[in-house]
C-alpha positions as CSV (number, residue, x, y, z in Angstrom):
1,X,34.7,-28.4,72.1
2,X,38.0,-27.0,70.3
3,X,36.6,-29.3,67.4
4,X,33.0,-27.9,66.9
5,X,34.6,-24.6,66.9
6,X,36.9,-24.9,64.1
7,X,34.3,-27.0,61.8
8,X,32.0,-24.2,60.8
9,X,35.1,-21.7,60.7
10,X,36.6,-24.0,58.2
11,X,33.5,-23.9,56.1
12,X,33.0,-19.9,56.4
13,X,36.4,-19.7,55.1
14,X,35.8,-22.2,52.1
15,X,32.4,-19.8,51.2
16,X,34.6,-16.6,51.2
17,X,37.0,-18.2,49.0
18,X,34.1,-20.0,46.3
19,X,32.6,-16.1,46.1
20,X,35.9,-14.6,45.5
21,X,36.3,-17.1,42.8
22,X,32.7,-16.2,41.3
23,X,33.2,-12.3,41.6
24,X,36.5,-13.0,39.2
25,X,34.3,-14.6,36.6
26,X,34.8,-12.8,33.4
27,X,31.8,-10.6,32.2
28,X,29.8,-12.0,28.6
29,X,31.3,-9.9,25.9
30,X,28.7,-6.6,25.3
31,X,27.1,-6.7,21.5
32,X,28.3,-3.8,19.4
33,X,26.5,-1.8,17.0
34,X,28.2,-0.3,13.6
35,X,26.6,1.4,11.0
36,X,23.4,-1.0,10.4
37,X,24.9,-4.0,11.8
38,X,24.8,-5.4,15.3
39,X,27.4,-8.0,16.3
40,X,27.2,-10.5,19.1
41,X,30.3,-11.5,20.4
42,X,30.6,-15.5,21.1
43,X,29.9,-16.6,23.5
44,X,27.2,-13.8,24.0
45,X,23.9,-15.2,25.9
46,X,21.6,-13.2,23.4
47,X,23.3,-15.2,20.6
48,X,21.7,-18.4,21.8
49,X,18.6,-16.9,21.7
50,X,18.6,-16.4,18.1
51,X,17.2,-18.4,15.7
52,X,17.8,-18.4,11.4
53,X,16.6,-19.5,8.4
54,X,17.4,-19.1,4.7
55,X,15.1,-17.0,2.5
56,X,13.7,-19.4,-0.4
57,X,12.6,-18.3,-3.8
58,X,8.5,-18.5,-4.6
59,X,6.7,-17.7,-7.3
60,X,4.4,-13.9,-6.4
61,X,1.1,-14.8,-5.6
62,X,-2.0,-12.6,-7.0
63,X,-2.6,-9.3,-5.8
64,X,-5.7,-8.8,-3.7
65,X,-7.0,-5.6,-3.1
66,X,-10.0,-4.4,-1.0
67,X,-13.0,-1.7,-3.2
68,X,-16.3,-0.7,-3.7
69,X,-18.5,-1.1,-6.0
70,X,-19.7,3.0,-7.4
71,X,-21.8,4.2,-10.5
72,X,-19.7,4.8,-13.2
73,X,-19.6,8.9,-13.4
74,X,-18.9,8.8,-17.2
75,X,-22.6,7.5,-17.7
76,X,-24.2,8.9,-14.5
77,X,-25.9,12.6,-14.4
78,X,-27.2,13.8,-10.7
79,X,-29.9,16.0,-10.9
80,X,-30.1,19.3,-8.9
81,X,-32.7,22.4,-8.9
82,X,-31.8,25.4,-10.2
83,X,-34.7,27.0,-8.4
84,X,-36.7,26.3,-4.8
85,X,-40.3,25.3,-5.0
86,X,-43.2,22.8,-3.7
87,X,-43.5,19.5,-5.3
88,X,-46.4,19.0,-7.6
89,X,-45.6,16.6,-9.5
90,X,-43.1,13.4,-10.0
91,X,-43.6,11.9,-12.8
92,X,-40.8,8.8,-12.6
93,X,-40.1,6.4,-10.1
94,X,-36.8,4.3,-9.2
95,X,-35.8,1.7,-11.4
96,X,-38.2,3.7,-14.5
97,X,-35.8,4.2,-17.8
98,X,-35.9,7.7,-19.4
99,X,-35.0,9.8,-22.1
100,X,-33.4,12.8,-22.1
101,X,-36.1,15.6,-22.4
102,X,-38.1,13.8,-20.0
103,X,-39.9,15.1,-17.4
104,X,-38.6,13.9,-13.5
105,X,-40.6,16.2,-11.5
106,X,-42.7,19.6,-11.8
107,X,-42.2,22.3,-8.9
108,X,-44.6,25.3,-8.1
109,X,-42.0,27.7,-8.0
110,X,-42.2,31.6,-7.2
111,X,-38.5,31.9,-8.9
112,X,-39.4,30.6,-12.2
113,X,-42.4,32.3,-12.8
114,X,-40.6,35.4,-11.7
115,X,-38.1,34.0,-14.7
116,X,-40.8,33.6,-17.2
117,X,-42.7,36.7,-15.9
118,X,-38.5,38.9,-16.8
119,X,-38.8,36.6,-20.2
120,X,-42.7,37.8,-21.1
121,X,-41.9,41.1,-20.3
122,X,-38.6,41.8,-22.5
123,X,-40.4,40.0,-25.2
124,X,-43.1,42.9,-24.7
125,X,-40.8,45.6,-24.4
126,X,-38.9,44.6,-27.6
127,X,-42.5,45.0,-29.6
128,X,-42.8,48.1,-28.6
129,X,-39.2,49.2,-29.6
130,X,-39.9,47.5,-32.5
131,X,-42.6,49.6,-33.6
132,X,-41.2,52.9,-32.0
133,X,-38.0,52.5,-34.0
134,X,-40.3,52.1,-37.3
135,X,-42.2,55.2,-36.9
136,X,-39.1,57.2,-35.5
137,X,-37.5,55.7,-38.9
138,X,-40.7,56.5,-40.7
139,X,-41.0,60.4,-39.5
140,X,-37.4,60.8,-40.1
141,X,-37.4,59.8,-43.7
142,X,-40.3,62.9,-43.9
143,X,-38.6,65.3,-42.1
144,X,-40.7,65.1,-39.2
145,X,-37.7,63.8,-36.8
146,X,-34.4,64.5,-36.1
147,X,-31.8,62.0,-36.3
148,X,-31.2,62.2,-32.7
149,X,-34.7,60.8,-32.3
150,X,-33.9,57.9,-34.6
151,X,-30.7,57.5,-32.8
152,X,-32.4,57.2,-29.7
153,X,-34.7,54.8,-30.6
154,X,-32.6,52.2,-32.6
155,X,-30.4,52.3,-29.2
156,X,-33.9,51.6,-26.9
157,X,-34.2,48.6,-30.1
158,X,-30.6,47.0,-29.4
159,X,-31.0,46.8,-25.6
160,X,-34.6,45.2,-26.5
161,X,-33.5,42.9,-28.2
162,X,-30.4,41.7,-25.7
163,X,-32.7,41.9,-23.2
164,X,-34.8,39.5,-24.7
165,X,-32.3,37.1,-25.9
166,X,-31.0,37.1,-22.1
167,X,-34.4,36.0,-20.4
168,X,-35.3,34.0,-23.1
169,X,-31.7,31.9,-22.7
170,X,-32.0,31.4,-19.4
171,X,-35.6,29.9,-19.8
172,X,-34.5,27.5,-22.3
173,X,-31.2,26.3,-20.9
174,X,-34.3,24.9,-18.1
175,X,-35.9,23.5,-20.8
176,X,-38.4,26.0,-21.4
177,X,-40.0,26.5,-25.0
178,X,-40.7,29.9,-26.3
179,X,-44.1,31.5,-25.6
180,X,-45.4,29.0,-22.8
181,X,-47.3,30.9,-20.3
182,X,-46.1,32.1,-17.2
183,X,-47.0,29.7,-14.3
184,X,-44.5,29.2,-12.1
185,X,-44.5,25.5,-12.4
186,X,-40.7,24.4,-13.5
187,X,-40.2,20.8,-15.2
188,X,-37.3,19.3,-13.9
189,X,-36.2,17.4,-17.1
190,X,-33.6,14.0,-17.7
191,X,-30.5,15.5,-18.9
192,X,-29.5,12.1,-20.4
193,X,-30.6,8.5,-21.3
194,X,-30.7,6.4,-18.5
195,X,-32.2,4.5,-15.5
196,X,-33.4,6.5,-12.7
197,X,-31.6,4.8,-9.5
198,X,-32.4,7.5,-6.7
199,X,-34.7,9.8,-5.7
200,X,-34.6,12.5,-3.0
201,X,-38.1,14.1,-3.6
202,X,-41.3,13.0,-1.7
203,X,-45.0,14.6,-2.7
204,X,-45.7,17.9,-1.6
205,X,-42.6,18.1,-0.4
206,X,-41.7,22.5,0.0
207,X,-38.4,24.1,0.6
208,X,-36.5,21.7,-2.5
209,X,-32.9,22.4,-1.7
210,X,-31.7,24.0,-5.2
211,X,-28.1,23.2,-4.8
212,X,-27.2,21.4,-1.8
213,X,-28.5,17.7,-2.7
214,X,-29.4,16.0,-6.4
215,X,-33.1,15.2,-6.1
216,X,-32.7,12.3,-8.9
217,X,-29.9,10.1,-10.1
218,X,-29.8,9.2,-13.4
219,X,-27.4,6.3,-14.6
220,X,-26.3,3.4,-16.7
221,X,-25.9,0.4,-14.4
222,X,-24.8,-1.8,-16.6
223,X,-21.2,-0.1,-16.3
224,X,-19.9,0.2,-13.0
225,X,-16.6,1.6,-11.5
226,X,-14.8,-0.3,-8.6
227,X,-12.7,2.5,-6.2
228,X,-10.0,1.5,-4.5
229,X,-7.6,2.3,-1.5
230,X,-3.9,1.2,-2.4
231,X,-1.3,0.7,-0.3
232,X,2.2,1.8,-0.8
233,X,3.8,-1.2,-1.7
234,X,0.9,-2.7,-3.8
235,X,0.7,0.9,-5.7
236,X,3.7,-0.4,-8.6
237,X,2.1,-3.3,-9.0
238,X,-0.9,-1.6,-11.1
239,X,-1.2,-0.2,-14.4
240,X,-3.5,1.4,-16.4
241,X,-5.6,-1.6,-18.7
242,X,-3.9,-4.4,-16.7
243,X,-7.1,-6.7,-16.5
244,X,-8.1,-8.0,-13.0
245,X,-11.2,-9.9,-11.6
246,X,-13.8,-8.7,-9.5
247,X,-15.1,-10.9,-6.6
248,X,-18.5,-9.5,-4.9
249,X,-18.5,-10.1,-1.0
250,X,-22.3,-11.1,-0.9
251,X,-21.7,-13.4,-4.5
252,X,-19.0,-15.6,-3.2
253,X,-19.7,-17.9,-6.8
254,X,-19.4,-14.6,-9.0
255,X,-16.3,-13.6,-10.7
256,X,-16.2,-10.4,-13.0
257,X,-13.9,-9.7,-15.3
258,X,-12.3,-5.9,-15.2
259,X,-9.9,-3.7,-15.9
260,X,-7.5,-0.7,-13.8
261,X,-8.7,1.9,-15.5
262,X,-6.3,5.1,-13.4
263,X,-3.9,4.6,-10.7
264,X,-3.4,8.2,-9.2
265,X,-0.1,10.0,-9.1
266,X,0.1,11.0,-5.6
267,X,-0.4,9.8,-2.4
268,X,-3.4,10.7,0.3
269,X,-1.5,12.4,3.1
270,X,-4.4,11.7,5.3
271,X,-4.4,7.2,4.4
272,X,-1.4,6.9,3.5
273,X,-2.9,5.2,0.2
274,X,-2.9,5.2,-3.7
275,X,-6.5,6.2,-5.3
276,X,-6.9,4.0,-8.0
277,X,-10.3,3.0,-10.5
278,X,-11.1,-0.2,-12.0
279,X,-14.0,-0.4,-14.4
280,X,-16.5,-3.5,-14.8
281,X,-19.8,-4.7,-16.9
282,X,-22.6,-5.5,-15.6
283,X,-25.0,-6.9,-17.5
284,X,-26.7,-9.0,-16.0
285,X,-27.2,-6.5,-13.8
286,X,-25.9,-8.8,-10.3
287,X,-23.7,-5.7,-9.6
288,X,-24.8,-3.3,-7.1
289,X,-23.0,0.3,-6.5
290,X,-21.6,0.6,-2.5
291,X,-21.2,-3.3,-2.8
292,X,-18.0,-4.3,-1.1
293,X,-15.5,-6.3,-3.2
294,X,-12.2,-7.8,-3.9
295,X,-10.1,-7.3,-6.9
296,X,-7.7,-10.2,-8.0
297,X,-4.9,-8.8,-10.0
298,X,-3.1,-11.7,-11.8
299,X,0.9,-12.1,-10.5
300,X,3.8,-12.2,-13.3
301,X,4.9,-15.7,-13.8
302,X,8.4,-15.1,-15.2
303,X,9.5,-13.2,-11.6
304,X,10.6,-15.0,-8.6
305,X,10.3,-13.2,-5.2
306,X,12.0,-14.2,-2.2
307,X,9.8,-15.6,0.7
308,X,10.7,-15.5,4.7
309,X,8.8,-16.5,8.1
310,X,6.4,-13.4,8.9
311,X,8.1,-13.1,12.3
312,X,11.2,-12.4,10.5
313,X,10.0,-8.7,9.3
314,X,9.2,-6.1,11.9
315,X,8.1,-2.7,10.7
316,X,9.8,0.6,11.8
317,X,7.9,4.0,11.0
318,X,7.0,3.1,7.7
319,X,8.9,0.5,6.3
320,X,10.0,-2.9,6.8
321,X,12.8,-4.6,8.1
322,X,15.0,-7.9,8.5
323,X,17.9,-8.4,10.1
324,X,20.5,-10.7,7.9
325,X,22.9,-13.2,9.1
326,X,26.7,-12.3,7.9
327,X,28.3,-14.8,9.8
328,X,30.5,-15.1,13.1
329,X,27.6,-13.5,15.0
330,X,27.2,-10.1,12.6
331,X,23.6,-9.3,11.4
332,X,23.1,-6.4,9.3
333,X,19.4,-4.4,9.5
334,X,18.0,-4.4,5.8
335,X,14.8,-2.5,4.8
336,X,12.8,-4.4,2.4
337,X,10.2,-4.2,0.3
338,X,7.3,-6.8,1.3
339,X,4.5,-8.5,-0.7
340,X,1.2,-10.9,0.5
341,X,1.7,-12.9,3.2
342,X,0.0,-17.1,2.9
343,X,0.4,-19.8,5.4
344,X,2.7,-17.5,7.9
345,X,5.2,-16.5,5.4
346,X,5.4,-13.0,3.8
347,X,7.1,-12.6,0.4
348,X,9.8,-10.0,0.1
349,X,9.4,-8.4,-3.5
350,X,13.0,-6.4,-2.9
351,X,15.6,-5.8,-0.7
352,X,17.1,-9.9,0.0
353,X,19.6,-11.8,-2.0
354,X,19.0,-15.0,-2.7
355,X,20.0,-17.6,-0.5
356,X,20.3,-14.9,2.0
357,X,19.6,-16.1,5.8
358,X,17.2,-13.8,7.7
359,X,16.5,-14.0,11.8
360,X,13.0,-15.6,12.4
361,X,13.3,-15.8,16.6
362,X,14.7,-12.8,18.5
363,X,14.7,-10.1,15.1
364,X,13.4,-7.4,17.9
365,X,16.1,-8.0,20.3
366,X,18.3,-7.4,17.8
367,X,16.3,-4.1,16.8
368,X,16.5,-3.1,20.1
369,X,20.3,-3.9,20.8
370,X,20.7,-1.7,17.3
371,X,18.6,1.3,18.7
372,X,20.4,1.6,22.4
373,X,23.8,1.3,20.0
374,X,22.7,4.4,17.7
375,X,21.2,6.3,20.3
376,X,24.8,6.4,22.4
């Protein structure tokens, strides 16, 4: 019985002893963070979860950029009212070429003829100071009136005249011609030489907005402009005249030669993006404005960028980082400048040496070791 006892005693004993030998175990060494580098002490566990591999030197593929397709504004008028009205007339269609002077629509409208009613009316009153001025003139030269009177009359003259010369402006700056009875119907007229492509007016149609819409567009589609959204780091990639070629969404077959025409100096606070304005021909007229396209900008040859898994780069706020291996378990956080990304890998247009080795497997435990360091 004395036997059984001291068996499991024995082995109590020998457990106590194997946990006081565990508890004495050494702790892993704790990473440290300095600056932008974190370092993992050998023979750290996180360290073996960490994997590496050199950045290799490619050539920059093209730039591809996302736009849409927009009438080209130096060729396009849109056509507003200057006065409300019923529609009784249009007179072109969509798709119909005009001329400038030609007439788009007529409106019956109480404004104008009010206009041409002021114009009919100062060219009346300015007869009559006409003629009162000659006999005021007349009767002075005989002694019959006083040179107050003539004065006075040549003063009623000059304010018949400006009179006149202000109604009868504002008629023809509508396109109005001198004399034309008053009837309250205003010609809406082509301001230039084009192709009607929209129309906002129906038949009959009363209450025409007179400055809140155009009621016709008027352009030449055989020159388009192609708007674009730019991002940050695509933005120095552009210049002015750099030529580029436009691929249609709906016309996979179709490539269109172009060129950047303005790359804006500032940045939308709101997008975070670059305005920028190619121009294209269209001729053949397979274009269509609000199509949705892609621009192809052509890459420079003579420059080599470095390229790197896309695992390796996380982003932060705004910009991009790696983290780079310095050897004997140090890895410094670099911000760098990225480019397009093909087959998995993203090119890296600045901030990497060459040669240099970047973390592809465990680049956001890292990050997160470095921002618990920099936060204590």
């Amino acid at each position: 019985m004395t036997s059984r006892v001291l068996v499991p005693l024995v082995a109590a004993v020998l457990a106590v002893g194997g946990c006081g030998r565990r508890a004495a175990e050494p702790a892993p060494p704790e990473p440290t963070v300095q600056g932008s580098s974190v370092s993992l002490p050998a023979p750290s566990p996180q360290l073996e979860s960490l994997s590496t591999e050199p950045a290799k030197p490619a050539k920059p593929s093209a730039l591809q950029l996302n736009g849409r397709l927009a009438w080209d504004d130096d060729a396009t008028v849109r056509v507003y009212s200057a006065f409300g009205g019923r529609v009784s007339r249009i007179a072109v269609q969509i798709g119909q070429r005009v001329h400038r002077g030609d007439v788009l629509a007529e409106l019956a409208s109480p404004d104008y003829g009010q206009a041409q009613a002021d114009a009919h009316s100062a060219a009346s009153a300015l007869r009559l100071a006409e003629r009162t001025t000659a006999r005021a003139q007349d009767l002075y030269e005989h002694g019959a009136a006083s040179r107050r009177d003539l004065d006075a009359a040549e003063a009623d003259l000059d304010r018949a005249r400006a009179e006149r010369e202000r109604t009868l402006a504002r008629l023809t700056a509508y396109g109005e011609k001198e004399g034309a009875a008053v009837n309250g119907s205003f010609a809406l007229r082509a301001p230039i030489d084009g192709e009607v492509v929209e129309r906002n007016l129906t038949p009959g149609q009363a209450g025409t907005p007179a400055l809140t819409a155009p009621l016709f567009t008027i352009t030449d589609p055989t020159r388009l402009w192609v708007v674009l959204d730019v991002s940050e780091h695509d933005a120095p990639e552009l210049r002015a005249g750099e030529p580029c070629v436009i691929r249609a969404h709906m016309q996979e077959d179709g490539a269109f030669p172009g060129s950047i025409a303005t790359v804006s100096e500032s940045l939308d606070p709101t997008t975070r993006t670059v305005k920028a304005r190619a121009t294209v021909a269209n001729t053949d007229r397979r274009l269509r404005a609000e199509m949705l396209v892609t621009v192809e900008i052509a890459a420079d040859d003579s420059k080599t960028v470095q390229e790197v898994p896309a695992r390796a780069v996380f982003l932060d706020g705004e910009k991009h980082y790696v983290f780079v291996a310095q050897g004997n378990g140090r890895f410094e956080r670099k911000a760098v400048e990225i480019g397009a990304e093909r087959g998995g890998r993203l090119q890296i247009r600045d901030g990497l040496v060459d040669g240099a080795t970047v973390v592809t497997d465990g680049a956001l435990l890292l990050e997160k070791i470095y921002r618990d360091g920099a936060g204590s």
